[in-house]
C-alpha positions in Angstrom: 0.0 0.0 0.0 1.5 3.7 -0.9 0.1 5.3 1.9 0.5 8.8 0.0 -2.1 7.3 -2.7 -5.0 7.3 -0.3 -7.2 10.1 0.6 -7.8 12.3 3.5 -11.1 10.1 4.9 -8.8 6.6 3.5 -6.4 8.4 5.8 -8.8 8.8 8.7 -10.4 5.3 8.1 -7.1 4.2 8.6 -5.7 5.5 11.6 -9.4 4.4 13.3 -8.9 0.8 12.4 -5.4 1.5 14.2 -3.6 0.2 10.3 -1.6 3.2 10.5 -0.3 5.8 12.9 0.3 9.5 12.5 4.2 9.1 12.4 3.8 6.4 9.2 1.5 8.8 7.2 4.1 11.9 8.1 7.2 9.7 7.2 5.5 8.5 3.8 4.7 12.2 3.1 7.9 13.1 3.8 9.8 10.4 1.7 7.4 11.5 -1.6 8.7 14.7 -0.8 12.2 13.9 -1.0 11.6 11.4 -4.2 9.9 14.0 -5.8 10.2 17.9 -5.1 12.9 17.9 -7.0 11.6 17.0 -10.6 8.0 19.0 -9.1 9.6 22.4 -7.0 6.0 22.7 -5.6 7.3 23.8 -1.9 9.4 27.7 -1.4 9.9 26.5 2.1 9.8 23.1 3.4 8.5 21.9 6.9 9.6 18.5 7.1 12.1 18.4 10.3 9.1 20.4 12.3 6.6 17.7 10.6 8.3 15.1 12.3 8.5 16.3 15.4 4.6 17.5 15.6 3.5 14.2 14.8 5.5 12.5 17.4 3.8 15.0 19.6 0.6 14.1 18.0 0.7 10.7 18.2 1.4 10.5 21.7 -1.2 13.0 22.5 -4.0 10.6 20.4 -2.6 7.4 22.6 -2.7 9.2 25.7 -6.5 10.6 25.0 -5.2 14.3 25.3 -6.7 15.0 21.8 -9.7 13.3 20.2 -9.9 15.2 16.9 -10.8 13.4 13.2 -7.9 15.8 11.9 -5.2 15.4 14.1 -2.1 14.4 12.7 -3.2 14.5 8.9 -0.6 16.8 7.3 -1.5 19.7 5.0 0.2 22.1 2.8 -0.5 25.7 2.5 -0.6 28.3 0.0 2.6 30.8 0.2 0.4 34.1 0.5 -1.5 32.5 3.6 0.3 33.8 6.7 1.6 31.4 9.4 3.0 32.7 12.9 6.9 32.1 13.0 7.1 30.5 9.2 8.0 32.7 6.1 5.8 33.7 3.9 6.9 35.1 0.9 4.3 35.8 -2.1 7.2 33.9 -4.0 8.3 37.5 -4.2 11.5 39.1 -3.8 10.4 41.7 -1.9 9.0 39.0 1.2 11.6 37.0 0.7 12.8 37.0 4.7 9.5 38.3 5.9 8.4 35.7 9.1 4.9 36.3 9.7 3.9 37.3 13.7 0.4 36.1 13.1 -1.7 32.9 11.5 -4.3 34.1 9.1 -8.0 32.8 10.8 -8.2 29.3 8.1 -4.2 28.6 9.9 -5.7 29.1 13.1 -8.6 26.7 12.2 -6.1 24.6 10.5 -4.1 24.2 13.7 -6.9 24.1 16.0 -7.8 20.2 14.1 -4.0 19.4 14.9 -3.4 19.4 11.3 0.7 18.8 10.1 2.0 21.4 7.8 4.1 20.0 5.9 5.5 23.5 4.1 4.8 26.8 2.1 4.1 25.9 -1.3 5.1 27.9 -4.6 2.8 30.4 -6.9 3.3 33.0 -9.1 4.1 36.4 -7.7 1.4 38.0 -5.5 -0.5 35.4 -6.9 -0.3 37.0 -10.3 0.2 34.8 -12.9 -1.8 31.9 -14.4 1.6 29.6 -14.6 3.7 29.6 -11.7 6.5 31.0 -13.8 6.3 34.0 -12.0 7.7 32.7 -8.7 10.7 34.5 -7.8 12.3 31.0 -6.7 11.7 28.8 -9.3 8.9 27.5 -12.1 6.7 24.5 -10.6 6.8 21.5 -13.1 3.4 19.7 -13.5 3.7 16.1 -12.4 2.0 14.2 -15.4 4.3 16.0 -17.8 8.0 17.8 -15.9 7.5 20.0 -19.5 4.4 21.9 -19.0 2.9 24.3 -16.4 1.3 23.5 -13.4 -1.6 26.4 -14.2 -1.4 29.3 -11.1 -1.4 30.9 -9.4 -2.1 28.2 -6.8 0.3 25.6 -9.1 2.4 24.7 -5.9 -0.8 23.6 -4.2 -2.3 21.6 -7.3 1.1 20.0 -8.0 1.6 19.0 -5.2 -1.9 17.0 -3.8 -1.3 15.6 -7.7 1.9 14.0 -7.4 1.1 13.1 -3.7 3.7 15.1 -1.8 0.4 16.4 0.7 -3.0 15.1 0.8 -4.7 18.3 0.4 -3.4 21.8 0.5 -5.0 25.5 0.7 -4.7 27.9 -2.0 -6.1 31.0 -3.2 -8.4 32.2 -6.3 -8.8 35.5 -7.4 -9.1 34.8 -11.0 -9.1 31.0 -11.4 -6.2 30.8 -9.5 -7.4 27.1 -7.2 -9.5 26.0 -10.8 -7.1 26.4 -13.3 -4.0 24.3 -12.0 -6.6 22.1 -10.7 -7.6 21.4 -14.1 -4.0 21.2 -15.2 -3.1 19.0 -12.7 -6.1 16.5 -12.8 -7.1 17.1 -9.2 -10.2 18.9 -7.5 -9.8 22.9 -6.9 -13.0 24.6 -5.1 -13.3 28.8 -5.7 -16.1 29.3 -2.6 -18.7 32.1 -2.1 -17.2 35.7 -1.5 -17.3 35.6 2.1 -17.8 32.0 3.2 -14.1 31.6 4.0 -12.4 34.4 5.8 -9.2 36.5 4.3 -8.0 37.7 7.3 -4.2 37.0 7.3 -4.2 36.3 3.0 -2.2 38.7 1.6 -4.0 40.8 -0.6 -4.4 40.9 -5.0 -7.8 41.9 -5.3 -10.0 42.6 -2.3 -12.9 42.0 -4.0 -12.1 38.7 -5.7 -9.6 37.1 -3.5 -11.1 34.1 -2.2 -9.6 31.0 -0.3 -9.9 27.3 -1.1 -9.4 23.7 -1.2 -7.7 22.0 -3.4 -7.8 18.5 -3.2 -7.8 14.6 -4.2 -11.3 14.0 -4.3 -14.9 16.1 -4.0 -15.5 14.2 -0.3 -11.9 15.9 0.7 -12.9 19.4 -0.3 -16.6 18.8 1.1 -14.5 18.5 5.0 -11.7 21.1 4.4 -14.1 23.4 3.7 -15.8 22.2 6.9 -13.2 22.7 8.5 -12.3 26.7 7.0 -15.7 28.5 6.7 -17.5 30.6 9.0 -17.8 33.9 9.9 -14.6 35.9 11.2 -15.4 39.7 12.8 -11.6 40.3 12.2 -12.9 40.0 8.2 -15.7 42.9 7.7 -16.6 41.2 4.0 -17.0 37.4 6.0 -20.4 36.0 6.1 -22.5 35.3 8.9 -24.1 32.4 7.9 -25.5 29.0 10.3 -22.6 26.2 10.1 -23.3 23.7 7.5 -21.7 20.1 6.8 -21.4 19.8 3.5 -20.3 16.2 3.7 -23.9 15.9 4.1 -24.5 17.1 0.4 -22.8 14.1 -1.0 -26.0 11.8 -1.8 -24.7 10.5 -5.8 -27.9 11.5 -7.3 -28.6 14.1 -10.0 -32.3 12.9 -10.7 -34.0 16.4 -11.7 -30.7 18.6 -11.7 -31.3 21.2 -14.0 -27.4 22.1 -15.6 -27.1 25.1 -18.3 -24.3 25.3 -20.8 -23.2 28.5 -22.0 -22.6 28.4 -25.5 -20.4 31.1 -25.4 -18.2 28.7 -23.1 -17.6 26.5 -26.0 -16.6 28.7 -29.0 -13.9 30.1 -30.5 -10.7 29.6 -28.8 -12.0 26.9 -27.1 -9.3 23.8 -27.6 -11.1 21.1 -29.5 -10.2 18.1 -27.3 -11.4 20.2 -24.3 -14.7 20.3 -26.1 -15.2 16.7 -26.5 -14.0 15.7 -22.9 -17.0 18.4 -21.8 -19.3 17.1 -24.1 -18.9 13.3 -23.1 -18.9 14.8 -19.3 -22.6 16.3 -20.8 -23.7 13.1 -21.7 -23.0 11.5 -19.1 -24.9 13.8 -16.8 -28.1 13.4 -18.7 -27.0 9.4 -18.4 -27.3 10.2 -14.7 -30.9 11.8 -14.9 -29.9 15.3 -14.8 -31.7 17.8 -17.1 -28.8 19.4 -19.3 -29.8 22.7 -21.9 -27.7 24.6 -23.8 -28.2 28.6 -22.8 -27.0 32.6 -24.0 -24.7 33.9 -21.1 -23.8 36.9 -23.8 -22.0 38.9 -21.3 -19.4 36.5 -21.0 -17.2 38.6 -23.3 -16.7 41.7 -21.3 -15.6 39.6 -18.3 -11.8 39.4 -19.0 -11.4 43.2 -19.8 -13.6 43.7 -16.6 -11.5 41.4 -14.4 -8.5 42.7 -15.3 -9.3 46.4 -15.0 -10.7 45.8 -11.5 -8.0 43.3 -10.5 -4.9 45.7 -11.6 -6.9 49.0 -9.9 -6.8 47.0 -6.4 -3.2 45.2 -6.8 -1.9 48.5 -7.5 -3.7 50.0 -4.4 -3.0 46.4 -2.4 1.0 46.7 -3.2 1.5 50.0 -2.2 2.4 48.9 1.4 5.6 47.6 -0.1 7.9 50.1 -0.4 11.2 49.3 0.8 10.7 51.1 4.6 9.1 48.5 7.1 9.2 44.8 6.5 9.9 44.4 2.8 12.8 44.3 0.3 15.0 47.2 0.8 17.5 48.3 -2.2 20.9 48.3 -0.8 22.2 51.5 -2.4 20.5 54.9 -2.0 20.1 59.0 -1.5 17.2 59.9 -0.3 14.0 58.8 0.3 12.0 58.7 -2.8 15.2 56.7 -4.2 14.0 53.7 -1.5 10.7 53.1 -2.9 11.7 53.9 -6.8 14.6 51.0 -6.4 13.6 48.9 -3.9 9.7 49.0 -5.3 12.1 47.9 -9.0 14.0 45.8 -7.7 11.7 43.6 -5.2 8.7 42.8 -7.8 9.0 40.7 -11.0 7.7 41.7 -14.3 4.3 40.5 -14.2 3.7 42.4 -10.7 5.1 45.5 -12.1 2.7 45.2 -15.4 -0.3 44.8 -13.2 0.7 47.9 -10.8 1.1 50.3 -13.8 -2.1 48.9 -15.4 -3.9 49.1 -12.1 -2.7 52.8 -11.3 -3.8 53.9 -14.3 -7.3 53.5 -14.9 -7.5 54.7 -11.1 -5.8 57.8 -12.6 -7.5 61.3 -12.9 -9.3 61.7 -16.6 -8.8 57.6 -17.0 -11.1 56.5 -13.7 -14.6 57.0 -15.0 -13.6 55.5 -18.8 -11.8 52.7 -17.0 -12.1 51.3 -13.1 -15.7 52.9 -13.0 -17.5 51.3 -16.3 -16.1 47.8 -15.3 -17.4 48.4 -11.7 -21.2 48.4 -14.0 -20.2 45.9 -16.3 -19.7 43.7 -13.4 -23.2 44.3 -12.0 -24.5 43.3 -15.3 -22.2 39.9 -15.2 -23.6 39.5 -11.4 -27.6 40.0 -13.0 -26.7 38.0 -16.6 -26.1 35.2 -13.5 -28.5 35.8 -11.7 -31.1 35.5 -14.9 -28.9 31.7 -15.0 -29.8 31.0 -11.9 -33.7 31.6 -12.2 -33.9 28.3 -14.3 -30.8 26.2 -13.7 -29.3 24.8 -10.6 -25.5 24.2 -11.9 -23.9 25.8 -15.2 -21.1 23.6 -16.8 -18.4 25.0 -18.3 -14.7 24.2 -18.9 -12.1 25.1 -16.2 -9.7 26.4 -19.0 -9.7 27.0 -22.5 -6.4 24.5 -22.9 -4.9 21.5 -20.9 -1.4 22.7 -19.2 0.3 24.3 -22.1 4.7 24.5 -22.2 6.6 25.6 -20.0 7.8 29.2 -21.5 5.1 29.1 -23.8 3.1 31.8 -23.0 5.5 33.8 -20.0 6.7 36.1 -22.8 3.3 36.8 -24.3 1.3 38.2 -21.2 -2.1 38.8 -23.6 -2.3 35.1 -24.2 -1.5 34.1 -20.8 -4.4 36.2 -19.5 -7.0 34.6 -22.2 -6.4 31.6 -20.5 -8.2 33.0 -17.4 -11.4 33.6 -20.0 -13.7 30.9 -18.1 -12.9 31.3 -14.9 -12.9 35.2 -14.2 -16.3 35.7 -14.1 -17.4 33.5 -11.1 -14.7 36.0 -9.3 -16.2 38.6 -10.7 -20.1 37.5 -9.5 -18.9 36.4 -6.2 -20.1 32.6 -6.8 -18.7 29.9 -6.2 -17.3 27.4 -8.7 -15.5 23.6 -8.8 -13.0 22.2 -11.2 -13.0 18.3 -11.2 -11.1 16.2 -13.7 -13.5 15.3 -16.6 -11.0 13.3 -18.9 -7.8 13.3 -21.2 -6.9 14.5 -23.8 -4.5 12.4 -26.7 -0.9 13.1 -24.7 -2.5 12.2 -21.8 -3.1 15.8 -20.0 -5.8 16.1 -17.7 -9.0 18.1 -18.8 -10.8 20.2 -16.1 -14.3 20.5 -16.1 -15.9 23.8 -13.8 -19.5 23.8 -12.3 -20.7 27.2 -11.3 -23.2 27.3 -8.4 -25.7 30.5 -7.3 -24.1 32.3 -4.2 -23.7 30.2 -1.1 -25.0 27.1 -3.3 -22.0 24.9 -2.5 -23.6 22.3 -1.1 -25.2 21.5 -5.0 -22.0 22.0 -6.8 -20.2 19.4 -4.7 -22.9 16.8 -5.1 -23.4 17.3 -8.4 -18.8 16.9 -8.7 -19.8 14.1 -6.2 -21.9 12.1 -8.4 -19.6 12.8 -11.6 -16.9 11.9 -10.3 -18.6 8.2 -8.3 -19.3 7.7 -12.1 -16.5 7.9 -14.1 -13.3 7.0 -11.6 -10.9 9.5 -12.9 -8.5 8.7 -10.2 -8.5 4.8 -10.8 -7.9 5.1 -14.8 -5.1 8.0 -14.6 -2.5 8.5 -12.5 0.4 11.8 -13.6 3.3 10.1 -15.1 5.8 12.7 -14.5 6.8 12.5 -17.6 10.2 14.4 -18.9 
């Protein structure tokens, strides 16, 4: 048995029937790691000494009866932008690259509460802006069915590595597509939740009002308890939602009788790779195989979301980053004269390329004579994406769509060609944009073997139907059994 193979509830199952112990699932986690992190580079900083030592701890605690918990001892790997108290956390940025956070953002403290292992900080693109994970400052992640291609981003550290088994599970964050899209590349399960279901206290911020944190995960029953385990209302969060506690384990019932599931024919047209389409379409079919009620629907103002999301995405990053400017915690350039020379070189030299694009972009449609053209039309086009959704919603319970125009594409591809990089964000940025939430589960291959996302969209707070209707696909066709990443080279 590959004990890293298994599950988070195979896990648990496990350690009940006494088959394995905290220290053998930490020591098997910690092996993969050192088998594979090399070809994958999914980790910036690696927890494996400490990992050890906390599930000694652990385990003794369990035996002892000093902790009772379903979680305790499963290990976990977290998203480089999520702050954790006395661990760096970086942004994969230059400009964090020392900073030690004095604080655990509220899903760490949740996290740790359940006795959780962390096995490590795990690698994205800059700021967690990027759709590649080429923007790390470190070092590209490598996507485990094929060492060649991208991982997606900006969470590809997380996706890469629940897919080639170095952590069960792992947290990551979507502003964009940023869980869904390496998800999809890496043939694993990546859930974008509700604005406000998940708190973002201690996430450092993109976009305020798209930033979202998620699961990302083996299977739908895995992201079903991690979100369990992370939602609920936070006062030190003013946007987190005071909502009654919910076990969406519970949603898991493998039945789509009566489901009603629209398809956005504006999902499926041009640019839209072909193999992707017929991986959706034979998802389609077997959905209406299942008893669910599938119709092809208008979603026209589909188009305007990219140029929307990234107006509104730049005008906040470029807000969000002004914090780092060479004087407190951050970066500082080594040589200078005055003051306004710290923030021009240390503000150069401390962000990448892509970070820098988005700034300039950002500060100028919040500039004077560009604001109302700009940041304050695509504040209105997004109400009309948020009512074209709502209109959705009024007939269908689910709408299908593909996670991502492409499988994972090569690895400098697209870095040098930032237009094309951001059209690959063209199905996921408008569930950002609306506030909804939205899962990417595995759907198929395509004819090299790379994994095909498919993304179900769910009305706001409707994540209990999205996951039982991933649930029930995914009981149906076995992705995980038939195809495993080869990490090919």
């Amino acid at each position: 048995m590959d004990i890293t193979e298994l599950t988070v509830h195979e896990l648990q199952e496990k350690i009940k029937n006494k088959e394995l112990t905290i220290k053998e699932i930490t020591e098997a986690y910690i092996n993969r790691i050192n088998e594979k992190e090399k070809d994958v580079q999914a980790f910036v900083t690696e927890l494996t000494d400490e990992a050890k030592k906390s599930a000694e701890e652990i385990q003794n605690k369990i035996e002892s009866g000093e902790i009772t918990g379903e979680f305790a001892g499963i290990p976990i790997g977290i998203k480089d932008n999520i702050c954790t108290k006395g661990i760096k956390t970086t942004c994969s940025s230059r400009m964090l690259e020392n900073f030690v956070s004095p604080y655990d953002a509220t899903v760490m403290e949740k996290i740790n509460s359940e006795n959780m292992i962390d096995l490590g900080k795990l690698n994205m693109d800059e700021f967690a802006m990027g759709g590649s994970t080429e923007y790390s400052y470190f070092h590209p992640t490598r996507n485990p069915w094929n060492l060649n291609k991208v991982p997606g981003g900006s969470s590809g550290g997380s996706a890469a590595a629940v897919a080639s088994n170095m952590v069960p599970w792992a947290l990551g964050s979507d502003t964009g597509g940023s869980i869904r899209e390496p998800a999809s590349f890496c043939g694993v399960v990546g859930l974008k939740l509700t604005y406000g279901l998940v708190s973002r206290y201690g996430l450092v911020a993109f976009a305020s009002s798209l930033d979202q944190i998620g699961p990302i995960t083996k299977d739908v029953q895995d992201a079903a308890m991690l979100l369990n385990i992370i939602a609920g209302h936070d006062k030190k969060d003013t946007t987190s939602s005071d909502r009654p506690k919910v076990d969406y384990t519970k949603a898991l019932k493998n039945d789509v009788k009566g489901l009603k599931i629209g398809v956005p024919k504006e999902f499926f047209g041009e640019g839209i790779n072909e193999e992707v389409k017929e991986q959706l379409q034979k998802a389609i079919e077997t959905y209406k195989e299942l008893g669910a009620e599938v119709e092809e629907f208008s979603l026209d103002i589909a188009q305007y979301a990219l140029a929307t999301y990234y107006i509104i995405a730049c005008a906040e990053a470029s807000s969000n980053l002004g914090r780092f400017d060479g004087i407190r915690y951050t970066y500082r350039t080594k040589e200078f004269k005055s003051l306004k020379e710290i923030y021009k070189k240390s503000r150069s030299e401390g962000f990448g390329p892509e970070v820098k694009r988005r700034i300039i972009l950002g500060t100028y449609v919040l500039s004077s004579g560009y604001y109302d053209a700009y940041y304050k039309k695509a504040q209105q086009v997004r109400t009309l994406v948020m009512n074209e959704f709502n209109k959705g919603f009024e007939k269908y319970d689910v709408i299908l769509t593909p996670t991502s125009p492409t499988v994972a594409f090569d690895i400098g591809s697209k870095s040098n060609n930032p237009l094309e990089m951001y059209l690959a964000d063209i199905c996921t940025v408008s569930v950002n944009i609306a506030g909804l939430p939205g899962i990417s589960i595995p759907c198929g291959v395509d004819k090299e073997g790379m994994p095909v996302g498919m993304q179900l969209i769910g009305n706001k707070f409707s994540e209990e139907t999205i996951l039982n209707a991933a649930y029930t696909f995914e009981q149906k066709i076995k992705f995980r059994e038939n195809h495993k990443p080869e990490f090919k080279k």
